[in-house]
C-alpha positions as CSV (number, residue, x, y, z in Angstrom):
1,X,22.1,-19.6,14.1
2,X,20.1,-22.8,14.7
3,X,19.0,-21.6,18.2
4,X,17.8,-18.4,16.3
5,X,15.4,-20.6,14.0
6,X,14.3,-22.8,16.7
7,X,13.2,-19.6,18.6
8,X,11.7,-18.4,15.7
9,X,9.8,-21.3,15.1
10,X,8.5,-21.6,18.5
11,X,7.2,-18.0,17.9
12,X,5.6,-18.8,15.2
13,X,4.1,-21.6,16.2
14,X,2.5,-19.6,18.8
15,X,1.1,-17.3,16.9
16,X,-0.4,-19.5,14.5
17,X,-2.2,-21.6,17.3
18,X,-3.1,-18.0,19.0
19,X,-4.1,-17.1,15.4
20,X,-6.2,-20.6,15.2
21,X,-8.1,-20.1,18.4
22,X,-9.2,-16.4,17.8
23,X,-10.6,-16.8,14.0
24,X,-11.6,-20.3,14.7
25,X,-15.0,-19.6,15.7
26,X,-15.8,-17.2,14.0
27,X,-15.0,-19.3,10.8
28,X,-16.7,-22.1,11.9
29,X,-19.6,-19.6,12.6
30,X,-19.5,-18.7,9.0
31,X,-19.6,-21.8,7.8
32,X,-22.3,-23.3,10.0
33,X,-24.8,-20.2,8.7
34,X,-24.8,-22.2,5.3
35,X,-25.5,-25.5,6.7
36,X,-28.9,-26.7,7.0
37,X,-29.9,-27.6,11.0
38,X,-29.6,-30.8,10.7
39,X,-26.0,-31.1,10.1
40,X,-25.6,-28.0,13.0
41,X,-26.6,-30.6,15.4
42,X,-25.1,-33.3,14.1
43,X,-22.8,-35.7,16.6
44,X,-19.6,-35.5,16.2
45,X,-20.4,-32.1,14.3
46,X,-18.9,-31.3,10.8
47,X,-16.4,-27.8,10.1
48,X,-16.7,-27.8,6.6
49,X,-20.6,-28.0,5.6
50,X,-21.5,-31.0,3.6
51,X,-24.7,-29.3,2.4
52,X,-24.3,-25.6,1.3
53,X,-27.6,-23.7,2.0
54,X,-29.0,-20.1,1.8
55,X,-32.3,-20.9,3.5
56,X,-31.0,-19.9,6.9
57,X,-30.9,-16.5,5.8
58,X,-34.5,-16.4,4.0
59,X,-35.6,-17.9,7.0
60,X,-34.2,-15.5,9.0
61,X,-35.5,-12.3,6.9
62,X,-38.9,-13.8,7.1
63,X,-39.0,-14.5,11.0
64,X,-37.3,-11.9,12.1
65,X,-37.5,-7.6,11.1
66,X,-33.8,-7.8,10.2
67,X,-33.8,-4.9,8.2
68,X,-35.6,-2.7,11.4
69,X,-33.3,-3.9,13.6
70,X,-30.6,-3.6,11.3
71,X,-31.6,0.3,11.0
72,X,-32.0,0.5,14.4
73,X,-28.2,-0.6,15.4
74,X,-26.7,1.7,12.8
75,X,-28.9,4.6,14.1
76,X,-27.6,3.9,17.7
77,X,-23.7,3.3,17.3
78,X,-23.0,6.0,14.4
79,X,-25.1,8.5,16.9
80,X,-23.2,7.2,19.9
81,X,-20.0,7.3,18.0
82,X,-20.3,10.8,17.2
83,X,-21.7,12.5,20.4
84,X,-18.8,10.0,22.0
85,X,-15.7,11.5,19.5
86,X,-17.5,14.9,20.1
87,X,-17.7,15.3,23.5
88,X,-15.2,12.8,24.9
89,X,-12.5,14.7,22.5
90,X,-13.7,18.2,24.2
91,X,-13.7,17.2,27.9
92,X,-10.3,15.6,27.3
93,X,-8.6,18.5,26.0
94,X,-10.1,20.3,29.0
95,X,-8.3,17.9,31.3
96,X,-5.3,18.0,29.2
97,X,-4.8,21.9,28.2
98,X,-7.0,23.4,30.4
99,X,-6.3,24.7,34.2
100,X,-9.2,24.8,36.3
101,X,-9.8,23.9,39.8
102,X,-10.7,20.6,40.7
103,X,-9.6,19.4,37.5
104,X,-7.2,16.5,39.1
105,X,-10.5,15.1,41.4
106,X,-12.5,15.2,38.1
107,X,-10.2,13.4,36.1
108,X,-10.4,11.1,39.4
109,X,-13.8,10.7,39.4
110,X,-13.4,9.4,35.7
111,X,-11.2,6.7,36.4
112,X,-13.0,5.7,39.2
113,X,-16.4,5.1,36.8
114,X,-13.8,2.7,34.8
115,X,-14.0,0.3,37.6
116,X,-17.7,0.6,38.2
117,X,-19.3,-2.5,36.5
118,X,-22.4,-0.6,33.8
119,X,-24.7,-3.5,35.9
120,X,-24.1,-1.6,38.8
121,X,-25.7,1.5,37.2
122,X,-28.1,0.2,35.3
123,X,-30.9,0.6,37.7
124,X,-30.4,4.4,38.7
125,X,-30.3,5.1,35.0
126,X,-33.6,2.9,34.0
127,X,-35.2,4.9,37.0
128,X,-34.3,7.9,35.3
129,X,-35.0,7.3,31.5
130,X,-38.6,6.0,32.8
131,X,-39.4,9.5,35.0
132,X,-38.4,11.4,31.5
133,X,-40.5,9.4,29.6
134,X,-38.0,7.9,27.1
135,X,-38.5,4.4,27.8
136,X,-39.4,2.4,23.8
137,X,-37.0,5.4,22.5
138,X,-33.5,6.1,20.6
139,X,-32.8,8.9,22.6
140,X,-33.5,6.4,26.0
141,X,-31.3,3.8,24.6
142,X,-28.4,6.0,23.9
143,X,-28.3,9.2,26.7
144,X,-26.6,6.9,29.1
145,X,-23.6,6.4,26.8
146,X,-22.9,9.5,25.0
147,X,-19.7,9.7,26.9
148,X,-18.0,7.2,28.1
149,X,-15.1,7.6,30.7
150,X,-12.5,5.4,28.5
151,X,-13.1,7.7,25.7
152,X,-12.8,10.8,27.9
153,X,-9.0,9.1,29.5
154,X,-7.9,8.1,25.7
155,X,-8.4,11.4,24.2
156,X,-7.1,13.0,27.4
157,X,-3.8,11.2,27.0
158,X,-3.1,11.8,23.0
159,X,-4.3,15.0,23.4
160,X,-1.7,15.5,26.3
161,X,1.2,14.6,24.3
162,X,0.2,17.7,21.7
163,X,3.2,20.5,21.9
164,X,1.5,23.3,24.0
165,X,3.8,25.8,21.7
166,X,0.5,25.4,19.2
167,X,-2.1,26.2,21.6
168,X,-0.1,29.0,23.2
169,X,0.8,30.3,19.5
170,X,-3.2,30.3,18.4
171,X,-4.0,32.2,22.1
172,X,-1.7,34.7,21.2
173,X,-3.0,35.0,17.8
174,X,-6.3,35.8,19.3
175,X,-7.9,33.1,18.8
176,X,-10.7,31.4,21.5
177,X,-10.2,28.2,23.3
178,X,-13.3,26.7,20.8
179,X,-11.6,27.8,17.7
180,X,-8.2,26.1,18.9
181,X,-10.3,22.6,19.7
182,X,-12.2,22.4,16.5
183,X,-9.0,23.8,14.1
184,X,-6.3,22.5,16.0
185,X,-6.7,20.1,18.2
186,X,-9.2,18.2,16.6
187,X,-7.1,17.2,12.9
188,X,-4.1,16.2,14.9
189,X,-6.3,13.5,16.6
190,X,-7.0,11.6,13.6
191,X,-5.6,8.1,14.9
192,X,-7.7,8.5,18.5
193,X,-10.4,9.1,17.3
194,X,-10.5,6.4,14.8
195,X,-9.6,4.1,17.7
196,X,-12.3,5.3,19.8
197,X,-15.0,5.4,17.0
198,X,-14.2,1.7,16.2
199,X,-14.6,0.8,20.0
200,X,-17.4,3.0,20.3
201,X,-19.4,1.5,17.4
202,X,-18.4,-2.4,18.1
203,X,-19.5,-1.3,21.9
204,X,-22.9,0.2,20.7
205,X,-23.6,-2.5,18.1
206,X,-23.2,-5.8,20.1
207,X,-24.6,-4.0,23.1
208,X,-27.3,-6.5,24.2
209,X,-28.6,-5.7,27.7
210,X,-29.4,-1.9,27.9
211,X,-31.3,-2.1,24.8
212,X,-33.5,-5.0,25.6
213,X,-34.5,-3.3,28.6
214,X,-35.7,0.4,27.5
215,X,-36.6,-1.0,24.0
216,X,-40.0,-2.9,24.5
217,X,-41.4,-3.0,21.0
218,X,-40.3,-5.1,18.1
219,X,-39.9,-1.7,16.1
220,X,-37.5,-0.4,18.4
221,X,-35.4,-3.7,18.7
222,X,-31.5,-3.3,18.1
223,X,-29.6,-6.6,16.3
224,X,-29.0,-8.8,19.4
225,X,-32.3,-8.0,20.9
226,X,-34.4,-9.0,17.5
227,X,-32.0,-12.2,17.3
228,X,-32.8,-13.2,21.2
229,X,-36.3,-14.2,19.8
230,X,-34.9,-16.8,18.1
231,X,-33.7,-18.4,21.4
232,X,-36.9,-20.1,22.7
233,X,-38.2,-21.5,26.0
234,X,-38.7,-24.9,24.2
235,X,-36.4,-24.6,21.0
236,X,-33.4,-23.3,19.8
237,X,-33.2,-22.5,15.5
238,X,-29.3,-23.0,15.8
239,X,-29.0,-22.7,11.8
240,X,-31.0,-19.4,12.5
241,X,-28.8,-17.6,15.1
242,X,-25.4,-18.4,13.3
243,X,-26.8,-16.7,10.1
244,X,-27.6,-13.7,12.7
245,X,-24.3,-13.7,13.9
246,X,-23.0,-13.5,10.6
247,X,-25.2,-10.3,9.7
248,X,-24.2,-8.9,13.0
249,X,-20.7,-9.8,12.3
250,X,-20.0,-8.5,9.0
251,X,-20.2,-4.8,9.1
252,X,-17.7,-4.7,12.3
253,X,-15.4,-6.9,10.6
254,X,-15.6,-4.8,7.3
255,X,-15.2,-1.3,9.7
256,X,-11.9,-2.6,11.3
257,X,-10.3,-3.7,8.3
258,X,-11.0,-0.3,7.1
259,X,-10.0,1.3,10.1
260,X,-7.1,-1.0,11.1
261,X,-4.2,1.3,10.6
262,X,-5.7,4.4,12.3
263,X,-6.6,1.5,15.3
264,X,-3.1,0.3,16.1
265,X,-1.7,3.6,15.5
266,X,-4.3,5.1,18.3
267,X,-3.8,2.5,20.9
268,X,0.0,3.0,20.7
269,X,-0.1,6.5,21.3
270,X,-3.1,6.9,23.6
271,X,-1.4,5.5,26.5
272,X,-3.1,2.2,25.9
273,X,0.3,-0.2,25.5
């Protein structure tokens, strides 16, 4: 018995120090966006502010187009969340129910985009967003990740743990293989693709380094790229770019409490464990 409580206490003293490390910054971030700048860069610095402040946020609203960039980020990751649970749910049912030929070097050839770094690609697809012309544009920011290849292997795997005996039944019924995605397939894969719309949109909302190089106006400026302006040559507003990282925080904390159920049950049946 007391060898039972000593290994439970050693548990859960892990898991309160692994608990410690991965909220600690982002409560001290929170904390620091309502200290004044002063006390930021203070030596030894402080956790709990001594001076609560709002100014770092009417500062922030005045220097930089928050509520552009703001609308810009939501346009981007709800559009690449849908087109991603759209089509990344459709082409894994194809490699999941569907016989065709090559499908097994296909599925390959999306595993194999898994390992390719997106720095690798990044030049090919700037190339070819600048010959179309959609360079300073939403649809140049997002084409390049309207489906992504983990999406396309997680839905592939729920999807191939589905009881054929439902497909086969609707094919028999008459019904066409479009009809059998969108009324069948699709409401049974309500945990996948909650999991991959969270990933999708925390993906497509801190996304920093595809968007600052086809977006080159300030109107057209996502959240991370509008708050990079605050990092100067000569100066950094610290006070400024913790009250940024609280707006850019926020709504993806708020979407994964919401979404927190459908998340873990997704990952533990997508072949993700």
């Amino acid at each position: 018995m007391k060898r039972t409580r000593r290994q439970h206490l050693i548990v859960y003293l892990g898991l309160g120090l692994g608990l410690v490390l991965v909220i600690g910054p982002f409560l001290w971030t929170a904390l620091s966006s309502v200290k004044p700048e002063r006390e930021i860069r203070r030596d030894p610095p402080t956790f709990w502010p001594q001076s609560w402040t709002l100014d770092n946020f009417t500062e922030l609203f005045d220097r930089v187009s928050i509520g552009t960039a703001f609308a810009n980020s939501m346009i981007v990751a709800l559009v690449l969340v849908a087109t991603n649970l759209l089509f990344c749910s459709m082409v894994g049912y194809a490699f999941a129910k569907l016989s065709f030929r090559g499908r097994d070097l296909a599925f390959g050839l999306v595993l194999v985009q898994l390992a390719i770094p997106a720095i690798v690609v990044m030049m090919p697809q700037f190339v070819l967003i600048a010959r179309f012309g959609l360079v300073n544009t939403f649809v140049g920011i997002i084409l390049p990740t309207m489906v992504a290849p983990l999406g396309v292997f997680m839905m592939r795997q729920f999807i191939s743990d589905l009881p054929d005996e439902l497909i086969h039944a609707a094919r028999v019924d008459g019904a066409r293989e479009f009809r059998i995605f969108f009324t069948i397939i699709l409401p049974l894969c309500g945990p996948a693709l909650a999991t991959l719309g969270l990933i999708t949109f925390l993906g497509a909302w801190n996304n920093f380094l595809w968007p600052a190089v086809v977006a080159q106006s300030e109107n057209m400026y996502t959240l991370p790229v509008a708050l990079n302006i605050l990092n100067g040559h000569e100066s950094t507003h610290y006070n400024l770019l913790v009250a940024g990282s609280v707006v850019v925080i926020a709504p993806i904390l708020f979407l994964f409490v919401f979404l927190q159920r459908f998340f873990v049950q997704g990952v533990a049946t997508s072949g993700l464990k």
